[in-house]
ZATIRO-20995 format. One line per field, with one value per atom (N, C-alpha, C): residue number from 1; residue in three letters; atom name; x, y, z. Coordinates in nm, 4 decimals. Atoms other than C-alpha are relative to their C-alpha. Example, Ala and Ser with C-alpha at 12.3 -4.5 7.8 and 13.67 -1.06 7.14 Angstrom:
2
k <- [1,1,1,2,2,2] $
r <- [ala,ala,ala,ser,ser,ser] $
a <- [N,CA,C,N,CA,C] $
X <- [0.0890,1.2300,0.0900,-0.0820,1.3670,-0.0770] $
Y <- [-0.1190,-0.4500,0.1200,-0.1190,-0.1060,0.1090] $
Z <- [0.0000,0.7800,0.0000,-0.0060,0.7140,0.0730] $
END
This chain:
184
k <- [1,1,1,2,2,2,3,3,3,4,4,4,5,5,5,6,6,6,7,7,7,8,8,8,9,9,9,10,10,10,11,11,11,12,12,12,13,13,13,14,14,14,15,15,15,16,16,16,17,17,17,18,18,18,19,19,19,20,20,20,21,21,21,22,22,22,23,23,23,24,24,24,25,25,25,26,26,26,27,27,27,28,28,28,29,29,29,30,30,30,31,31,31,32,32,32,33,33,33,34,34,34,35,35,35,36,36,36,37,37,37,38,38,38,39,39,39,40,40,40,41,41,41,42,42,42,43,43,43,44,44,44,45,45,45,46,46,46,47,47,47,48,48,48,49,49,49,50,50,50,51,51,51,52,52,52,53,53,53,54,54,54,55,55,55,56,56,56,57,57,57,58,58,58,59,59,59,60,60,60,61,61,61,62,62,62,63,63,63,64,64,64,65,65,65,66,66,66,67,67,67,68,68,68,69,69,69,70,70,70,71,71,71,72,72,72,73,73,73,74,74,74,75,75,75,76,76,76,77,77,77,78,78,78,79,79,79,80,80,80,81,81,81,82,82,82,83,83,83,84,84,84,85,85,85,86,86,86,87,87,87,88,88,88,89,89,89,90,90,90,91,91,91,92,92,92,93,93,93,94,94,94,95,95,95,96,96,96,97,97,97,98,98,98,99,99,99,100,100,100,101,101,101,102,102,102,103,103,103,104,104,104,105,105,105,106,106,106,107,107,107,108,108,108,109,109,109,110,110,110,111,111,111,112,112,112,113,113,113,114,114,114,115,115,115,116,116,116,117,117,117,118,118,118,119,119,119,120,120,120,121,121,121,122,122,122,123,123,123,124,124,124,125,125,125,126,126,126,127,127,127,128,128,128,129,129,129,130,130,130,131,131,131,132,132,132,133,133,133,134,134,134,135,135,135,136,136,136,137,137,137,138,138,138,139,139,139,140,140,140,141,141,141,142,142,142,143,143,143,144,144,144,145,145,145,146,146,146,147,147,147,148,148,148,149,149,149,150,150,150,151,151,151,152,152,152,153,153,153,154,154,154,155,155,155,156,156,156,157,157,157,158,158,158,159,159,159,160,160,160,161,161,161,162,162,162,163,163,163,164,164,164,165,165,165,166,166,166,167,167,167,168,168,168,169,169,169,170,170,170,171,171,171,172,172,172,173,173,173,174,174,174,175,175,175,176,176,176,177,177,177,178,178,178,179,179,179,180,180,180,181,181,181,182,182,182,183,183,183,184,184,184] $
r <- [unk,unk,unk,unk,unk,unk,unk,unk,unk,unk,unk,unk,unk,unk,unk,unk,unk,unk,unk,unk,unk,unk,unk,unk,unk,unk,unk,unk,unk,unk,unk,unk,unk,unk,unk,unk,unk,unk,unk,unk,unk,unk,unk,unk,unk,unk,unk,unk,unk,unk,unk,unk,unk,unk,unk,unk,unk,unk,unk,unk,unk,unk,unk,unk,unk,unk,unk,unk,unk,unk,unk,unk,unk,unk,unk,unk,unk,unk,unk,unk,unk,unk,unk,unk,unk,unk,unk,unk,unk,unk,unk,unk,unk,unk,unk,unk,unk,unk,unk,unk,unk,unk,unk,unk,unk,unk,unk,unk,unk,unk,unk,unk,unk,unk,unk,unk,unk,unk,unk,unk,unk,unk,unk,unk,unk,unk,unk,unk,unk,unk,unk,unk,unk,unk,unk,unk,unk,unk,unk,unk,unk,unk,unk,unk,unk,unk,unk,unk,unk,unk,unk,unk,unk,unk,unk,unk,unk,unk,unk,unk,unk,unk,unk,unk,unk,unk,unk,unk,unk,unk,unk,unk,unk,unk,unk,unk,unk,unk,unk,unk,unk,unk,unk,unk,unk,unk,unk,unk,unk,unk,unk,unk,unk,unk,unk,unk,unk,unk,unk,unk,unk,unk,unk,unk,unk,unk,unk,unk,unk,unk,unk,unk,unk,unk,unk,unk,unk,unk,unk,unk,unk,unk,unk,unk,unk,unk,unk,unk,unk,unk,unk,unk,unk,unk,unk,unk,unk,unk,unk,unk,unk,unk,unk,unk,unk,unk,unk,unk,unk,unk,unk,unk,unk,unk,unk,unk,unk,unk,unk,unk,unk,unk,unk,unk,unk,unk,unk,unk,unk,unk,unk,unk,unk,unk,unk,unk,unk,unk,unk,unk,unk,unk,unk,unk,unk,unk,unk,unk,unk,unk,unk,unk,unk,unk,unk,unk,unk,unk,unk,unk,unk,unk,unk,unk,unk,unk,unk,unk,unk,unk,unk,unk,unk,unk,unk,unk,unk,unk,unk,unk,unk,unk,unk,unk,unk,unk,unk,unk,unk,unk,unk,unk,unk,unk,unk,unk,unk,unk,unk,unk,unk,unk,unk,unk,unk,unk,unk,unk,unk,unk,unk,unk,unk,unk,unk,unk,unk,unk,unk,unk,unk,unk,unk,unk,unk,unk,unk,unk,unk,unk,unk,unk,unk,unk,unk,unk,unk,unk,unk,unk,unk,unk,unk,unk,unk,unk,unk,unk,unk,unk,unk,unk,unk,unk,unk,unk,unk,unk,unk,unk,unk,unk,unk,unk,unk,unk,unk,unk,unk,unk,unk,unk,unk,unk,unk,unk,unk,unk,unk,unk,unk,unk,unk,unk,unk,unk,unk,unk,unk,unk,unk,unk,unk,unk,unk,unk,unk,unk,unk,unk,unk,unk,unk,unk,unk,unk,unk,unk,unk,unk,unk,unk,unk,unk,unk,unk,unk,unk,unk,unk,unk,unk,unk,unk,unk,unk,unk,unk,unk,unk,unk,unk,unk,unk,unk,unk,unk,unk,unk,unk,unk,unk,unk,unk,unk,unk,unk,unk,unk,unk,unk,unk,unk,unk,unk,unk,unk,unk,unk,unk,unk,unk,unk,unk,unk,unk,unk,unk,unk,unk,unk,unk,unk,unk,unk,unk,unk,unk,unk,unk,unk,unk,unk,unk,unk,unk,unk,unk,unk,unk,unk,unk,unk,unk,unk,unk,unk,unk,unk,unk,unk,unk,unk,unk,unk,unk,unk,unk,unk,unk,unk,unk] $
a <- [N,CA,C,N,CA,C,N,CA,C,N,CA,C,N,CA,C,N,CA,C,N,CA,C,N,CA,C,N,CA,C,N,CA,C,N,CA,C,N,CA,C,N,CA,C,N,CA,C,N,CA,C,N,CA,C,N,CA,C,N,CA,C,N,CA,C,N,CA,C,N,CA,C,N,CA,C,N,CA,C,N,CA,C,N,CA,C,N,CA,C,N,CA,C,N,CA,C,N,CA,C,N,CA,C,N,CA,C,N,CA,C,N,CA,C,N,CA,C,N,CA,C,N,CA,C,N,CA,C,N,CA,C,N,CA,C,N,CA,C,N,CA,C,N,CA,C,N,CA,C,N,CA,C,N,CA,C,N,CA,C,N,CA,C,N,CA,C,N,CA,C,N,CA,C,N,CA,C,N,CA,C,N,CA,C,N,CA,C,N,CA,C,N,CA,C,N,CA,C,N,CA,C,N,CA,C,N,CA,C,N,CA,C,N,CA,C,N,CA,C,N,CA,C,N,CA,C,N,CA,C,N,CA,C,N,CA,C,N,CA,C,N,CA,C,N,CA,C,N,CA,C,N,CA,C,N,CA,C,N,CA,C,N,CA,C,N,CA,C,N,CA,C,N,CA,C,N,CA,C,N,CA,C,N,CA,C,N,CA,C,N,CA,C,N,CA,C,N,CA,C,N,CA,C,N,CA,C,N,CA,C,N,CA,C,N,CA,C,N,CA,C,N,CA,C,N,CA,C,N,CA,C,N,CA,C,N,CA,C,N,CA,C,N,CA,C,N,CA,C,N,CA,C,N,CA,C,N,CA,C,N,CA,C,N,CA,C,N,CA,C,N,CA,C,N,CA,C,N,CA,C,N,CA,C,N,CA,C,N,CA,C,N,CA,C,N,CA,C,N,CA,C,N,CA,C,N,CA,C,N,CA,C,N,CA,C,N,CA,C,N,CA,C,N,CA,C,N,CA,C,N,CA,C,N,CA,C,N,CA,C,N,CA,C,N,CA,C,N,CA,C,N,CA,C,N,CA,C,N,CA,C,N,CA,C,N,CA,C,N,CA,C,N,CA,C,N,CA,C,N,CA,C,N,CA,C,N,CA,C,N,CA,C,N,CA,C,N,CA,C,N,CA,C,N,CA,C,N,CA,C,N,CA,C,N,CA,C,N,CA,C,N,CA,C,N,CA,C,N,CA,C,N,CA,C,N,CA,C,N,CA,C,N,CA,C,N,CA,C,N,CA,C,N,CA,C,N,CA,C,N,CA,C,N,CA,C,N,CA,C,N,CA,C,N,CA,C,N,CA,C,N,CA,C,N,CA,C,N,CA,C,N,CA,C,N,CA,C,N,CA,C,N,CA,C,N,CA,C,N,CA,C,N,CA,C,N,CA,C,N,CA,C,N,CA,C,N,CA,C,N,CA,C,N,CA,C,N,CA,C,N,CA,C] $
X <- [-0.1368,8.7723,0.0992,-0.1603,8.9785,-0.0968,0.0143,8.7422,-0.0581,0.1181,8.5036,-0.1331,0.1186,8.1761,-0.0508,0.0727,7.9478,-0.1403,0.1419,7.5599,-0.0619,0.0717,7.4143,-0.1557,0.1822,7.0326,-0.1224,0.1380,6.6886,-0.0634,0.0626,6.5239,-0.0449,0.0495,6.3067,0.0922,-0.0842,6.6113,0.0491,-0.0467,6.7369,-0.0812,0.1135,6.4521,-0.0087,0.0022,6.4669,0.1334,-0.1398,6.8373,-0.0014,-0.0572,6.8101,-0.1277,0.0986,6.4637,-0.0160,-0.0191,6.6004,-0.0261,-0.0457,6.6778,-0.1625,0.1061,6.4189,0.0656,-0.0707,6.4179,-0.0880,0.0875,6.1868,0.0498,-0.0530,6.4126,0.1249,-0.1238,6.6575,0.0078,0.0063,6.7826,0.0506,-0.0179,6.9455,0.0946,-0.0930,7.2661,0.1286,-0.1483,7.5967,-0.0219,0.0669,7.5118,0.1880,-0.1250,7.8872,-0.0418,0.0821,7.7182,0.1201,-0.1325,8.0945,0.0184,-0.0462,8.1409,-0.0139,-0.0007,8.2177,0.0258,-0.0852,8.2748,0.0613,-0.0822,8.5507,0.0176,-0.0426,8.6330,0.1830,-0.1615,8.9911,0.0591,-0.1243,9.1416,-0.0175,-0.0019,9.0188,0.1100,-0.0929,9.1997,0.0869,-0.1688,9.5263,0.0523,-0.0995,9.5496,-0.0035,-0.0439,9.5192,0.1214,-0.0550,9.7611,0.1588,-0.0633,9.9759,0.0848,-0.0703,10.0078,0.0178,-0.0661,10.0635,0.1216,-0.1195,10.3479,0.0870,-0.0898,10.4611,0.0672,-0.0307,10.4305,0.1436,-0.0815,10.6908,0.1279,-0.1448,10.9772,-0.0811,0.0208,10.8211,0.0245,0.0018,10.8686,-0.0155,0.0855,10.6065,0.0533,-0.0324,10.6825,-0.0821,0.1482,10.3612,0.0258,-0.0143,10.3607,0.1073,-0.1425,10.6796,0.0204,0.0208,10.7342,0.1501,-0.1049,10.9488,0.0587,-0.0111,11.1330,0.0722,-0.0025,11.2965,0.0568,-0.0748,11.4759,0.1250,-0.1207,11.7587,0.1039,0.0030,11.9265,0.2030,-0.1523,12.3131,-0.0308,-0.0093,12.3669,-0.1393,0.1294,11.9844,-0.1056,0.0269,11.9331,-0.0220,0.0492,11.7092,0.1028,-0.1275,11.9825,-0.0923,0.0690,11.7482,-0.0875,0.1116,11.4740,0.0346,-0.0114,11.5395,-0.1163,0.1488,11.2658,0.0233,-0.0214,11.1672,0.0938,-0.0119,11.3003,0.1550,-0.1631,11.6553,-0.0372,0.0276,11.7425,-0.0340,0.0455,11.6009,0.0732,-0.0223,11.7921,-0.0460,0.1062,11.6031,0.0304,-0.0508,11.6596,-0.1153,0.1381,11.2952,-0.0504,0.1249,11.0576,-0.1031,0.1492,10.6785,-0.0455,0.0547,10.5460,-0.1600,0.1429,10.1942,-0.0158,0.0609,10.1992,-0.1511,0.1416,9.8403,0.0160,0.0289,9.7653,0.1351,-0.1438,10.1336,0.1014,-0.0930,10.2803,0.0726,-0.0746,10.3456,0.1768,-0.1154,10.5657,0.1266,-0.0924,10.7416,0.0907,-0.0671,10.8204,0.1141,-0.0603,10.9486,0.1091,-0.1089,11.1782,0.0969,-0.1131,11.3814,0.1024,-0.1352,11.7438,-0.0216,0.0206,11.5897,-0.1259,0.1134,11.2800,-0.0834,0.1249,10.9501,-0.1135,0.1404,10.6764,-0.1179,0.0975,10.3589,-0.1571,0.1187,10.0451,-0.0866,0.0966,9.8597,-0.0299,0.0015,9.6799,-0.0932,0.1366,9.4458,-0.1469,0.1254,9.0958,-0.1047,0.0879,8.8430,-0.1437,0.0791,8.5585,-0.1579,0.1458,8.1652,-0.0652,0.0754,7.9583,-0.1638,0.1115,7.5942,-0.0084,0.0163,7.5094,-0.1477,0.1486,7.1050,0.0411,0.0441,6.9781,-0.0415,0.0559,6.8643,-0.1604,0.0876,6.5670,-0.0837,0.1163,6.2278,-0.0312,-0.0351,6.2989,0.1518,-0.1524,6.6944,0.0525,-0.0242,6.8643,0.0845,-0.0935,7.0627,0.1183,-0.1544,7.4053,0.0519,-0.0849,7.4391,-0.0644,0.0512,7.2383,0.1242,-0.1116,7.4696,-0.0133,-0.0471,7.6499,-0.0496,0.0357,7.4792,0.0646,-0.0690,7.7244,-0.0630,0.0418,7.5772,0.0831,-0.0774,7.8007,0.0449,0.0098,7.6319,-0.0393,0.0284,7.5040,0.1413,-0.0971,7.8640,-0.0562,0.0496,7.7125,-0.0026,0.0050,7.7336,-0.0662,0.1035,7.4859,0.0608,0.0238,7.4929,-0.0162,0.0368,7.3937,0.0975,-0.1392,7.5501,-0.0707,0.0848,7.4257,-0.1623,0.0770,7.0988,-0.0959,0.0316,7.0566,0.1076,-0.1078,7.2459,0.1565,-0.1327,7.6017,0.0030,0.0059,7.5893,0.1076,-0.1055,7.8957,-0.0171,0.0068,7.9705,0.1290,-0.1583,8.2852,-0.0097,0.0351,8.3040,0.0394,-0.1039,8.3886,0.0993,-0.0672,8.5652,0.0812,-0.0161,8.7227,0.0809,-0.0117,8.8159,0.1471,-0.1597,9.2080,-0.0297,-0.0247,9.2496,0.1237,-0.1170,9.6059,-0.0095,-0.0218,9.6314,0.1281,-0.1730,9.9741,0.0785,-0.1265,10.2788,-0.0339,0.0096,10.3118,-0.1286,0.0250,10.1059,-0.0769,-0.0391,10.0501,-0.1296,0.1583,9.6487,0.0216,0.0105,9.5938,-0.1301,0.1168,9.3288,-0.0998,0.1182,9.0102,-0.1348,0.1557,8.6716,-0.0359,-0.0272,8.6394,-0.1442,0.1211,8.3900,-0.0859,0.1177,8.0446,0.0814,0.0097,8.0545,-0.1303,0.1242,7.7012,-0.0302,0.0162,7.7243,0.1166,-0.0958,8.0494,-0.0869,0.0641,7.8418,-0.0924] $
Y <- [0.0479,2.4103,0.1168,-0.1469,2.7886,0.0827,-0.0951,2.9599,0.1076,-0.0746,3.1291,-0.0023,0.0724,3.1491,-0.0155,0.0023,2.9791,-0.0789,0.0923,2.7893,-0.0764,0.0654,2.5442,0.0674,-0.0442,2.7066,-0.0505,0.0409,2.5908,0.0981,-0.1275,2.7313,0.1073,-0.1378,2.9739,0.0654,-0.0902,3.1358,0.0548,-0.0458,3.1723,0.1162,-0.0591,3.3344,0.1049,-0.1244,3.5770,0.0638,-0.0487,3.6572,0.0786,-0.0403,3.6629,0.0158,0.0447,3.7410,-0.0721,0.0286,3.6441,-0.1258,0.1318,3.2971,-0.0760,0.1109,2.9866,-0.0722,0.0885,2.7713,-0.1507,0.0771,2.5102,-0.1206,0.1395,2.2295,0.0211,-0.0288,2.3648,-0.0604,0.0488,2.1739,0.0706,-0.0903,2.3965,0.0942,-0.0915,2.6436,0.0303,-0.0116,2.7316,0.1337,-0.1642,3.1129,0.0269,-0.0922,3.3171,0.0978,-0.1664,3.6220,0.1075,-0.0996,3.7796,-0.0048,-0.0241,3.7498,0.1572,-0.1172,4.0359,0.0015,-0.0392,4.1927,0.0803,-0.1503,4.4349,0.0219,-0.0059,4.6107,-0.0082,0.0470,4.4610,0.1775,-0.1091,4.8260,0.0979,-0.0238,4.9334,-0.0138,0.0518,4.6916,-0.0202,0.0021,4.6943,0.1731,-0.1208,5.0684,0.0199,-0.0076,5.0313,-0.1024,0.0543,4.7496,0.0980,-0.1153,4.9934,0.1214,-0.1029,5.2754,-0.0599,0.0401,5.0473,-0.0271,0.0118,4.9114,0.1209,-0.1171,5.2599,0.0447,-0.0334,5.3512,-0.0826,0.1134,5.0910,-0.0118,-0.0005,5.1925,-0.0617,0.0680,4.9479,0.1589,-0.0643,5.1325,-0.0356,0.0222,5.1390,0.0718,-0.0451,5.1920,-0.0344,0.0031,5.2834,-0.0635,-0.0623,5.2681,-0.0021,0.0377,5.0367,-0.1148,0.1375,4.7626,-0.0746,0.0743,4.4844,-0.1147,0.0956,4.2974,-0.1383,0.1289,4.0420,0.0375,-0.0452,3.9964,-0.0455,0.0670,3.9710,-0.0397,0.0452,3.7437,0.0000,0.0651,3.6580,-0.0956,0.0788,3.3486,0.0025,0.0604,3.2688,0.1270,-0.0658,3.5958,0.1378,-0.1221,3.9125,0.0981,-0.1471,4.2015,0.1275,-0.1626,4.4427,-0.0776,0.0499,4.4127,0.1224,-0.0315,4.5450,0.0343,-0.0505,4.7875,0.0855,-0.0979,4.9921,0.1275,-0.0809,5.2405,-0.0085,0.0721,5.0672,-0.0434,0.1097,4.8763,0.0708,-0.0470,4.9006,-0.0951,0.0940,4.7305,-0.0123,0.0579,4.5316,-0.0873,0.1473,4.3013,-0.0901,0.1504,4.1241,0.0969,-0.0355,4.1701,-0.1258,0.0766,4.0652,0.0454,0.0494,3.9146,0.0612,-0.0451,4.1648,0.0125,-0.0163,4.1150,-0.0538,0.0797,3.9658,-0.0866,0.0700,3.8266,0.0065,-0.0090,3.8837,-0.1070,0.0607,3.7094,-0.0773,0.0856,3.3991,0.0189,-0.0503,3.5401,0.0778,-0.1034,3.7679,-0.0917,0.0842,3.4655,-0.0786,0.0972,3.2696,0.0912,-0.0632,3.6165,0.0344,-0.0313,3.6202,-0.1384,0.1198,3.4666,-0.1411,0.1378,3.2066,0.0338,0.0033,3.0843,-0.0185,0.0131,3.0964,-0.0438,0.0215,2.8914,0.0470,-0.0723,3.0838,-0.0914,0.1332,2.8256,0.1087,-0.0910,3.0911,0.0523,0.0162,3.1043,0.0611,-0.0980,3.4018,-0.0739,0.0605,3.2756,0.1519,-0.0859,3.4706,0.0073,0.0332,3.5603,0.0836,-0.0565,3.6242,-0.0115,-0.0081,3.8013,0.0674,-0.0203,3.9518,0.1383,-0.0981,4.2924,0.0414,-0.0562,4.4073,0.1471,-0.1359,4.7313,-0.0070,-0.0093,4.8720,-0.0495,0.0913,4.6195,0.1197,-0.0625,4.7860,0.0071,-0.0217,4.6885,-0.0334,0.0408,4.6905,-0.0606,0.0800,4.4853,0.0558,-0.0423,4.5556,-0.0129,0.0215,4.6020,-0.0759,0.1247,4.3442,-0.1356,0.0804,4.1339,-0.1053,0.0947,3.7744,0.0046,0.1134,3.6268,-0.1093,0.1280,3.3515,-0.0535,0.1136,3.0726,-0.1231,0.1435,2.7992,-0.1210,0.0802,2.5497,-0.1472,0.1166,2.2909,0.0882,-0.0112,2.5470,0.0903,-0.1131,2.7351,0.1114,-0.1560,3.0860,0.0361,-0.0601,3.3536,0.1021,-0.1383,3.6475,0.0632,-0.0826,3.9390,0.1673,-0.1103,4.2485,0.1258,-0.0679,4.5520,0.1208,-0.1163,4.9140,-0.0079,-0.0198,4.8528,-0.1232,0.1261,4.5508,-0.1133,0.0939,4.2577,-0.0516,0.0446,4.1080,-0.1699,0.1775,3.7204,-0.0348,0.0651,3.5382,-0.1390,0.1807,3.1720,-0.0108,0.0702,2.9587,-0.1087,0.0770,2.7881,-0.1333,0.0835,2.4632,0.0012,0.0103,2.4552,0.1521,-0.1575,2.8371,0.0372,-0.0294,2.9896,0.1278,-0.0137,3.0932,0.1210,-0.1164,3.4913,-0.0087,-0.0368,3.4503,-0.2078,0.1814,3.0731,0.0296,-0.0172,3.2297,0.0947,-0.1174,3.4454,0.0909,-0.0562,3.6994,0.0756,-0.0492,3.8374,0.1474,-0.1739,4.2199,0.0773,-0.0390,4.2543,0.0819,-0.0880,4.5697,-0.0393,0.0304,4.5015,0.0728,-0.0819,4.5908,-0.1193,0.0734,4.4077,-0.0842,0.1225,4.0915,0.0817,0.0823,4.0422,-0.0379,0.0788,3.9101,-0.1286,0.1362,3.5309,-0.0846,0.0872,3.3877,-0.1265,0.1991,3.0415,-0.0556,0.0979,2.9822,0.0499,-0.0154,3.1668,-0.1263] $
Z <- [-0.0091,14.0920,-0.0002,0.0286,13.9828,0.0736,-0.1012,14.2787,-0.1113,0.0397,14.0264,0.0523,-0.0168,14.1344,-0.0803,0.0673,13.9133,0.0682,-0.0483,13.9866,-0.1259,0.1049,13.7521,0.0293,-0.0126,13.7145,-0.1283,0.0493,13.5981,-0.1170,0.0889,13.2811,0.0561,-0.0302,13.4444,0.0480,-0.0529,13.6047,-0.1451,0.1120,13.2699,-0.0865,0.0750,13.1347,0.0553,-0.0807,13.3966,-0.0032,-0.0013,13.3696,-0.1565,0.1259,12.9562,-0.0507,0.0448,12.7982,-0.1531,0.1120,12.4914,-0.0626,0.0116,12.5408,-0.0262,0.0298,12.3950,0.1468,-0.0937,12.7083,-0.0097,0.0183,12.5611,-0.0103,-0.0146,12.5190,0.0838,-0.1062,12.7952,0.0790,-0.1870,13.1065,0.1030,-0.1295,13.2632,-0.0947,0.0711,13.2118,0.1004,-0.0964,13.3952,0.0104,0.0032,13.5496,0.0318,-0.0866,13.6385,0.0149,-0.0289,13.7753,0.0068,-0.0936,13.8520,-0.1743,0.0851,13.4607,-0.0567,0.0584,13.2087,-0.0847,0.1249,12.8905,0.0075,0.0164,12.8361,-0.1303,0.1732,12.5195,0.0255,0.0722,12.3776,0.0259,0.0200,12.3192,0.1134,-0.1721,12.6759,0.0640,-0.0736,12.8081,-0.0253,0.0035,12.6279,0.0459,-0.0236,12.6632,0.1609,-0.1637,13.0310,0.0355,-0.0306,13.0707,-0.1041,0.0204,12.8033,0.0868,-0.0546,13.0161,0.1625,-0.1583,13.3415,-0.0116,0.0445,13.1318,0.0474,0.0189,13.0486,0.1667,-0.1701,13.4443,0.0320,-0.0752,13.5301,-0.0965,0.0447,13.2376,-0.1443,0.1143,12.9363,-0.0924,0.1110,12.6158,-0.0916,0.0911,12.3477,-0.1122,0.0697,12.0135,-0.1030,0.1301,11.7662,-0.1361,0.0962,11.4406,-0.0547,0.0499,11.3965,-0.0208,0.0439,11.2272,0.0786,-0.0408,11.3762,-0.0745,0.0862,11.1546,0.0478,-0.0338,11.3547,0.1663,-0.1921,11.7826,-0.0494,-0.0349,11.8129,0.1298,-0.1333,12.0582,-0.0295,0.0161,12.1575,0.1657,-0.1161,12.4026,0.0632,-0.1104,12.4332,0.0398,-0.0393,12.5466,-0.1013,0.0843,12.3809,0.0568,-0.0132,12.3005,-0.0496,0.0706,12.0419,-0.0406,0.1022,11.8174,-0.1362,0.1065,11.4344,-0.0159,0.0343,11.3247,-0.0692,0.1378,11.0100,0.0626,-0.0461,11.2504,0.0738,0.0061,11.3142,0.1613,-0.1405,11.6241,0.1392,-0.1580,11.9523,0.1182,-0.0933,12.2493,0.1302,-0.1511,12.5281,0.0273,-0.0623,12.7691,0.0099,-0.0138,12.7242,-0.1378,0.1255,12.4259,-0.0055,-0.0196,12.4721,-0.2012,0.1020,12.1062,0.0086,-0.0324,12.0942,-0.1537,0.1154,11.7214,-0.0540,0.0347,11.7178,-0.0971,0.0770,11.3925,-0.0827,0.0721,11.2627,0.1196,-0.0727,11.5654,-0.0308,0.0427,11.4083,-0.0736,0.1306,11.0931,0.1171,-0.0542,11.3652,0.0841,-0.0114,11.5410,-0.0264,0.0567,11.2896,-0.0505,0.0708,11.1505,0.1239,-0.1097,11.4898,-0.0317,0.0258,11.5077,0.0941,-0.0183,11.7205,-0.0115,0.1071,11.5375,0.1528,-0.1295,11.8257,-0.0460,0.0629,11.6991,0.1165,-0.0645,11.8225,-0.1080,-0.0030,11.8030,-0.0780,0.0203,11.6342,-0.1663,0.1373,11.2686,-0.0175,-0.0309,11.1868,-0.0755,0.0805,11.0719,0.0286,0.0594,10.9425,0.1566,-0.1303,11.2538,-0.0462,0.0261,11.1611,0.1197,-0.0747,11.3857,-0.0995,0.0458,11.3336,0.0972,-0.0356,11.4666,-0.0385,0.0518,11.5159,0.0462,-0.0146,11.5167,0.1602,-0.1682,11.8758,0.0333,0.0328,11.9739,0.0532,-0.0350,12.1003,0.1245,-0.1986,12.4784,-0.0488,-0.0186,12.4659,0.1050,-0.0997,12.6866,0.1093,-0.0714,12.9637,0.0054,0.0430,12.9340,0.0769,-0.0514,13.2174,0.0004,0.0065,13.0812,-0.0690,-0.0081,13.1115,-0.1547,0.1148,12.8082,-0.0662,-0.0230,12.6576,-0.1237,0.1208,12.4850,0.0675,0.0472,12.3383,-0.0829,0.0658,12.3139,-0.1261,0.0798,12.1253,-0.1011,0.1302,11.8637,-0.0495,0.0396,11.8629,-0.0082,0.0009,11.9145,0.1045,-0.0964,12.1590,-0.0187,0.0322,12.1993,0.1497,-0.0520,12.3738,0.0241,0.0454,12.4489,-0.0609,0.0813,12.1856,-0.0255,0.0456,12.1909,0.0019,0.0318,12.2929,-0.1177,0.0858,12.0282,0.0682,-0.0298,11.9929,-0.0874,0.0700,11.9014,0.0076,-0.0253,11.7967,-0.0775,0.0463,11.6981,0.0062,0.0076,11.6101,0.0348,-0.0466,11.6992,-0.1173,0.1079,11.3340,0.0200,0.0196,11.3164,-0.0661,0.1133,11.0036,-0.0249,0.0467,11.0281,-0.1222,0.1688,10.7276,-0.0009,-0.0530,10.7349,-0.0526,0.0933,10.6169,-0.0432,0.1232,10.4511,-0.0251,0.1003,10.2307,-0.0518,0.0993,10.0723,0.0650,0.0152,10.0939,0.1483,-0.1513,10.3917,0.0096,-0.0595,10.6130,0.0055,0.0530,10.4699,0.0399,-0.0152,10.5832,0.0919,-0.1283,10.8058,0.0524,-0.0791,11.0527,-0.0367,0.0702,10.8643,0.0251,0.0154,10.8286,-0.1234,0.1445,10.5823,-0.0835,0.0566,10.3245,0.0348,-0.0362,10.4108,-0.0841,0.0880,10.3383,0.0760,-0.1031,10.4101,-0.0092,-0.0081,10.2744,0.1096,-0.1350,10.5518,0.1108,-0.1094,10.8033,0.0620] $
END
């Protein structure tokens, strides 16, 4: 329908694409051969310095404390670093977005609530996989595998996810939780 290619395929194709995969109670699988992984900070610092190419101006290592608008329209943005004036400002606060939202003179609800995200990480297997070896999400067991250095990277999609702030602001720097293996 959105002009991806994809092919519905037969276990044994699967088996040959992923050696990983159980295909014993499999019926089939949805293949996108054109898919990919990119790494996240790849791809912002390339879309970053395309920005930059074209005038945007990035500012590290600065906190934004709220936008400010007159008549509808973005004038500055207030930062530990005093005001900045712009005629657009793009919301790239990730997991702060919300709060940053809600501290502009017009309030921006941003659909967005950080939850806690468990993956699994092996050691490098004994045949490693190929680094283009496909993606495989399993949607009925919530998990995704694939290949990570040589080993593997498996993540879940929790049902129930497990919020990282329950109170007061926001203040977590992007670090690495806790193990929790009974929510896992």
């Amino acid at each position: 329908v959105m002009g991806i290619p994809c092919n519905v395929i037969k276990p044994k194709e699967v088996s040959k694409l992923h050696p990983l995969v159980n295909i014993h109670d499999l019926v089939g699988a949805l293949h996108l051969p054109g898919d990919a992984v990119v790494s996240p900070p790849d791809v912002n610092h390339a879309l970053a310095t395309a920005a930059a190419g074209h005038g945007v101006q990035i500012h590290e290592r600065t906190t934004v404390n709220h936008v400010m608008m007159e008549k509808g329209h973005v004038t500055a943005v207030e930062t530990d670093r005093g005001a900045i004036e712009c005629e657009y400002f793009v919301n790239c606060a990730g997991q702060w977005a919300y709060e940053l939202g809600q501290a502009s003179e017009t309030k921006v609800s941003v659909p967005l609530h950080g939850c806690e995200h468990f993956y699994l990480l092996s050691k490098p297997l004994a045949e490693p996989l190929q680094p283009r070896t496909p993606v495989v999400i399993d949607m009925d067991g919530r998990i995704y595998v694939r290949a990570w250095q040589g080993g593997v990277l498996s993540g879940g999609f929790e049902k129930n996810p497990k919020p990282i702030f329950t109170e007061g602001r926001n203040q977590l720097e992007i670090q690495n939780m806790q193990e929790d293996w009974d929510h896992f």
